[in-house]
Every structure is written in C-alpha cells, then in structure tokens.
C-alpha positions, 0 to 999 in steps of 0.5 A, spaced: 477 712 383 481 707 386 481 708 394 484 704 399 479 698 402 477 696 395 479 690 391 485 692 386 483 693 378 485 686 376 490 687 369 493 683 364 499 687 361 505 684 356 512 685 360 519 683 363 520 679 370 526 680 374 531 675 369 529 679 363 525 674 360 518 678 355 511 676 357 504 676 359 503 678 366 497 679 371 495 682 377 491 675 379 499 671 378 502 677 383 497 675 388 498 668 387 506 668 390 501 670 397 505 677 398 504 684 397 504 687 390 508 694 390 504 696 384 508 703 381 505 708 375 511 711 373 511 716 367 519 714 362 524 709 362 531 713 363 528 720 365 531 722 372 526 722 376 524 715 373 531 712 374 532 714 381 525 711 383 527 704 379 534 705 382 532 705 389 527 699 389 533 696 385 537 697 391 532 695 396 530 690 393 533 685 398 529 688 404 522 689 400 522 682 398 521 677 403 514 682 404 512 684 397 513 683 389 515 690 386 512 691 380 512 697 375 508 701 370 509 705 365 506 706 357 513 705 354 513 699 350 517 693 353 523 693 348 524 701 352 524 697 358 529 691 356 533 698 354 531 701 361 532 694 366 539 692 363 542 700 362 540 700 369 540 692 372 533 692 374 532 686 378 523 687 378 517 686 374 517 692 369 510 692 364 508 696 359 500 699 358 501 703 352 494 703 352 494 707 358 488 702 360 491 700 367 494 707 368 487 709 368 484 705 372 489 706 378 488 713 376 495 714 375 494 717 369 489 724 367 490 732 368 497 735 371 501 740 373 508 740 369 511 747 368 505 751 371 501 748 365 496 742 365 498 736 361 495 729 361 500 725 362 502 719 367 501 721 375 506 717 379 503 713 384 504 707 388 499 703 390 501 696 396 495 690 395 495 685 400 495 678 398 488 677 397 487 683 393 485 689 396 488 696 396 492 697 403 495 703 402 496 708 396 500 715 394 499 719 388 503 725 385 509 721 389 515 725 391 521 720 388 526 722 394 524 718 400 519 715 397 521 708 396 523 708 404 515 709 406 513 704 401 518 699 406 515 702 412 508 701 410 509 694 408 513 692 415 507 697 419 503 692 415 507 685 417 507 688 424 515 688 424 
C-alpha cells in the first residue's frame, strides 16, 4: 500500500514526453527538474472518462507547470498513446506499464466495482510527489470531474500560494 509520507516507488516505464518523442522515462528524472510530479494511473486512452482527465490537465497544463510536471499511466502500449496524445494534443508525459508492474506498485490496479460486478482492472489514481520523492497527497478511485481542479489546489496549499 503506497500511503502518504513514504518515498515514491521508483520506476522506469517506455513512453512520450510533451513534444511527442518515444523513450525510456523514470521517476528519479522527474524528480531531478526539482518540482512536483503529478503522477496519473489511468485505465484507456480514448475513453471518456480518459480523455477528459487528460483533456483537463491538457487545459491546465499552463497553470500546473511552474509547480509540477504532469505525468500519465496507463497499460496501453506507447503507439495508443502516440494515437491518444496527437488525437487530442496532449502537451505531458504519457508511459505505458503494459506489465501492470508500476500500476501495482501504487495500487492503482487490482479488484473493483464495474457495473455492480468485481473486475480486476486499473483503479484511477493520483498521487502528487515532492520534489525529494516523497507521497505528499494521494486520491484513489478518482471522480473525473473536478478533479484536475483539486490536484491544482493541493499543489498551490503545498507551494503556500
């Protein structure tokens, strides 16, 4: 269980920076620009609930920026998330754990309710992690709408602005 207060899982994931461009991402390089990491479990590129979420992050890039480098987790492979970040201009980190590896590690992925039925499957979180690696803040089963607001919230309550 990843709780707040503990040092991040470290990871290493295949994936697309901002501009588009493949490549071998780890949490310790995110951790080296010396901001905040928004870190996103989410469960399919181009589904709805998806593409809000990465559509409002997209659209409040500008603000999260100066505090936090946004970056999001799926077990899609990178070439859905070359089709999902230029479908929808994505201007963020998007990597791919097909392994489910990382996602369990945050427990971000296991049992839950889809339809009164329990599936296994992703479980959309959120964690923000402080520049020296550390869980500040974490949200599991995430509720799309809003959400993207909090996130900003919590990241200005934690810059003291």
């Amino acid at each position: 269980m990843t709780k707040v207060g503990e040092m991040a899982p470290d990871f290493c994931l295949p994936g697309l920076d901002p501009e588009g461009r493949e490549g071998n991402f780890c949490l310790r390089d995110f951790l080296g620009q010396g901001k905040y990491v928004v870190l996103y479990f989410y469960p399919k590129d181009n589904t709805s609930g998806c593409t809000r979420e990465a559509v409002d992050f997209r659209d409040h890039l500008e603000e999260i920026l100066p505090m936090a480098v946004v970056v999001g987790v799926s077990p899609d492979p990178v070439e859905s998330h070359r089709k999902f970040r230029e479908k929808h201009r994505l201007n963020f980190y998007l990597l791919s754990d097909t392994s489910k590896e990382v996602l369990r590690k945050y427990d971000a992925y296991g049992p839950k309710k889809m339809y009164g039925r329990t599936v296994e499957g992703v479980i959309r979180s959120t964690y923000i992690i402080a520049p020296d690696g550390r869980i500040v803040k974490g949200w599991r089963n995430v509720r799309v709408k809003g959400h993207v607001e909090k996130v900003i919230e919590e990241l200005r309550s934690l810059m003291g602005k």
